[in-house]
SEDOVEX-208195 format. One line per 3 residues: number of its first residue (from 1); their letters; for each residue x, y, z of C-alpha. Coordinates in steps of 0.001 Angstrom, whole numbers. Example, Ala and Ser with C-alpha at 12.3 -4.5 7.8 and 13.67 -1.06 7.14 Angstrom:
<nodes>
1	AS	12300/-4500/7800 | 13670/-1060/7140
</nodes>
This chain:
<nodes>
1	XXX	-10030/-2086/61968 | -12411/-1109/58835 | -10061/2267/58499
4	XXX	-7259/-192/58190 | -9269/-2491/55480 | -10461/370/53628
7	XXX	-6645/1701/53098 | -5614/-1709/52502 | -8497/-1954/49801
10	XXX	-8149/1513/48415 | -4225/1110/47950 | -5020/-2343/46378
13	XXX	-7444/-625/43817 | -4858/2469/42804 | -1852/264/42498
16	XXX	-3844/-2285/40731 | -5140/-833/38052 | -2785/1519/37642
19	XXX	-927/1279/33191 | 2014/-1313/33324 | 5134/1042/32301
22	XXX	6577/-107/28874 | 10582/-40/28680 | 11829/1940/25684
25	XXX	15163/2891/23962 | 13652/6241/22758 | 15506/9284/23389
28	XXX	12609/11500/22443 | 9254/10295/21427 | 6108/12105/20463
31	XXX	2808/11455/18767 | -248/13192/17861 | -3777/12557/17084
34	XXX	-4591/15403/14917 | -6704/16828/17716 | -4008/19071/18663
37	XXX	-1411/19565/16228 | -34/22629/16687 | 3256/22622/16050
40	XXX	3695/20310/13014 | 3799/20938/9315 | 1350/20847/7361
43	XXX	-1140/21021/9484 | -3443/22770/6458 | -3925/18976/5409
46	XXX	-6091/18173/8665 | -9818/17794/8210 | -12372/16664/10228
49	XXX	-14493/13409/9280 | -12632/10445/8927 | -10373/9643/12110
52	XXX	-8750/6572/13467 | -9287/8392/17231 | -10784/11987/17802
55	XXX	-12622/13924/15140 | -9307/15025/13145 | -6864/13377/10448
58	XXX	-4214/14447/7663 | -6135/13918/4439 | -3649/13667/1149
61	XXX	-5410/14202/-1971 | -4645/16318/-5420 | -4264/19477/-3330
64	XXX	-1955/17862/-977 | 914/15476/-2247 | 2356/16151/1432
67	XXX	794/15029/4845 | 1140/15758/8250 | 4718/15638/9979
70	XXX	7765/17402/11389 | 10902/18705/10917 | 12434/19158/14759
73	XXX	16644/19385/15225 | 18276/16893/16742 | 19381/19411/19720
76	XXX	15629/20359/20199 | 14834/16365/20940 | 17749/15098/23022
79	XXX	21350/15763/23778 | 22645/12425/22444 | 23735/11471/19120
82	XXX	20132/9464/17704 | 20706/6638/15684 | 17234/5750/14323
85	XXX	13593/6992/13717 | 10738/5111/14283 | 7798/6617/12841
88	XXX	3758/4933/13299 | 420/5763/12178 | -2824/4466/11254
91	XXX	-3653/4822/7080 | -7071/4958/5593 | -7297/4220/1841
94	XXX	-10144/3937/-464 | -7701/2378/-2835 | -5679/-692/-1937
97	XXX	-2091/-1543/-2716 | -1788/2231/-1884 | 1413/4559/-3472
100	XXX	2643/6323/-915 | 5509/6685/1785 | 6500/7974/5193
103	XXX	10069/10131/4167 | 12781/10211/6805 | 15116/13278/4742
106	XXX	17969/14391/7703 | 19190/17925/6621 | 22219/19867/8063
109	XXX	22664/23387/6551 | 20358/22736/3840 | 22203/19440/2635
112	XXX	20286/16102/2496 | 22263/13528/4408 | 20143/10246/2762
115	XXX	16654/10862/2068 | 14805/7183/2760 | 11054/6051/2235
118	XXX	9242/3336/3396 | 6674/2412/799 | 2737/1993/2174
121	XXX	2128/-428/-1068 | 2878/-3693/1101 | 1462/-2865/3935
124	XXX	-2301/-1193/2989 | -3413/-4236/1117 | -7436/-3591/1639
127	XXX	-9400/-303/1024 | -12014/1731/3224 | -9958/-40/6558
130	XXX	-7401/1704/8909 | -4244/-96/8545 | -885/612/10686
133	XXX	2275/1260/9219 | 5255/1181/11120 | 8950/2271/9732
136	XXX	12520/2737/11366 | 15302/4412/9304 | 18213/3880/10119
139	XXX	20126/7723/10341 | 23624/8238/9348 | 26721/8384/11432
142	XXX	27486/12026/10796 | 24279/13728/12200 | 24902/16617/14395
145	XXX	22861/18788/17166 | 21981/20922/14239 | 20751/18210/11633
148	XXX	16858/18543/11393 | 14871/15444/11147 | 12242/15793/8654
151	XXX	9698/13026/8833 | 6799/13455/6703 | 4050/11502/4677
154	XXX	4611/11952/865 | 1347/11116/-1144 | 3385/11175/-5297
157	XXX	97/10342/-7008 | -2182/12579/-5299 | -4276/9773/-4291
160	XXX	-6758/10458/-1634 | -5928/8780/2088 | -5904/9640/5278
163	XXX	-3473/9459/8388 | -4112/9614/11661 | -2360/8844/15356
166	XXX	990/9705/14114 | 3795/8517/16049 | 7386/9794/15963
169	XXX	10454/8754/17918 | 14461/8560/18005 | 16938/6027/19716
</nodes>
């Protein structure tokens, strides 16, 4: 009888606290903490100090006017035709109201298909605080296997900020 309660109890503890699933659309998603970011671009802009999580983040300053992100084809990600991007990651700005953007910039065969930004301005509205930003482009209808996604953090005034926890995924 107590080998019986103590699989009963055990089972009850493993299910229980096992991470409720979340239900997604994505067709690929990644995301990276800076702690390990071997294979995206730009990479040289990761520093350690100031982190959202881990030790690492993408600092933008006057050296660097582009941050941390990647340029994957669409036949690398998924064998479906994507239809949007949905890009996250956490911002630290000594500055508020801050200039910058995440860039969605599709390429096939070195032709930009609709280069898009979404603009941090509205959304970092206090300094020396991690702030979220979230942004979905929508891509255009005539992507192919062979478009590459670029996705990358685009810093025009050379303002100093850091990202961290970035997020990158396609529906």
């Amino acid at each position: 009888m107590k080998k019986y309660i103590l699989f009963i109890f055990t089972c009850v503890i493993l299910f229980g606290c096992g991470k409720k699933e979340e239900t997604s659309n994505a067709l690929f998603s990644t995301s990276n903490n800076m702690d390990a970011a071997n294979f995206w671009m730009n990479i040289n802009t990761i520093t350690k100090g100031t982190a959202h999580t881990g030790y690492y983040a993408s600092k933008l300053d006057t050296l660097f006017q582009f941050g941390i992100g990647l340029n994957p084809k669409v036949k690398d990600l998924t064998d479906k035709t994507p239809k949007k991007v949905t890009v996250k990651c956490w911002v630290y700005s000594t500055t508020p109201n801050l200039e910058a953007s995440i860039v969605c910039d599709p390429i096939i065969n070195g032709e930009k298909l609709g280069w898009k930004n979404f603009d941090f301005k509205p959304v970092i509205k206090k300094a020396n605080e991690w702030t979220e930003v979230i942004a979905t482009f929508d891509l255009p209808k005539n992507i192919t296997p062979d478009t590459e996604l670029g996705v990358y953090i685009w810093n025009p005034n050379k303002l100093m900020f850091f990202v961290d926890d970035f997020e990158f995924s396609i529906e």
